[in-house]
N, C-alpha and C positions, 0 to 999 in steps of 0.2 A: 577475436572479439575484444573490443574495446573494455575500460574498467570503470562502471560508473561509480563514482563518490555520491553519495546520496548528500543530501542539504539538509537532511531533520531525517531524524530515525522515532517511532515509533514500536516498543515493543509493546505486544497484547500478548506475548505466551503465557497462559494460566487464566487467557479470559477468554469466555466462551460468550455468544451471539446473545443481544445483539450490540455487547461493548466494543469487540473489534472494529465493527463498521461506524461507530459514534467518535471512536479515537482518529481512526484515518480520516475520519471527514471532516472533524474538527481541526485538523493537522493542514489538511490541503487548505483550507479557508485560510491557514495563516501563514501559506510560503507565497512566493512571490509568481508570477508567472514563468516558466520555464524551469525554477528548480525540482530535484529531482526529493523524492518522499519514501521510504525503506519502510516498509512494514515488516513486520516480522511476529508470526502468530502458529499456533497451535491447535485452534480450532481446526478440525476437518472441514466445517461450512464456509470459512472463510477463504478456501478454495475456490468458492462458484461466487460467493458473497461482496468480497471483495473486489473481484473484474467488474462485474456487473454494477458495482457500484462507481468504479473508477469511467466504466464507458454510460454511464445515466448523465453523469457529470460531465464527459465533454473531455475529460485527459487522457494522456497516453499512458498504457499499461507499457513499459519497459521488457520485463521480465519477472518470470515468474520462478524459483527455485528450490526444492524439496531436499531436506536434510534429514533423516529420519521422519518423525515426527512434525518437527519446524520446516514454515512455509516461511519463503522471503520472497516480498513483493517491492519492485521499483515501479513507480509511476511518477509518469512530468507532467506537472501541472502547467493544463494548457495557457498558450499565450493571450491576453487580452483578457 
């Protein structure tokens, strides 16, 4: 499996709903098309919250990553 570098990291750990999904939307509006977006959060709703939001908007969800506690999310903001 390939190693994505992400292009803009976004941490929300310590912020609970509905901050996480105002941070990554506000993040994706400002990469460019194609580059890739790291979230990285603590909420447990931002498990369902964040896909859901990543596929309303039209981008690709990458991977999704569980570390204890912490979620790491990659998504590519789609082209055009």
């Amino acid at each position: 499996m390939a190693i994505i570098n992400p292009d803009e990291t976004v941490d929300c750990v310590g912020l609970y709903c509905p901050e996480p999904i105002f941070k990554t939307r506000q993040a994706l509006d400002e990469l460019k098309p194609g580059e890739v977006l790291e979230v990285l959060a603590d909420d447990p709703g931002s498990e369902e919250d964040i896909p859901r939001l990543v596929k309303r908007l039209g981008h690709e969800l990458l991977e999704i990553t569980k570390e204890g506690s912490e979620i790491r999310f990659l998504i590519r903001k789609k082209e055009g």
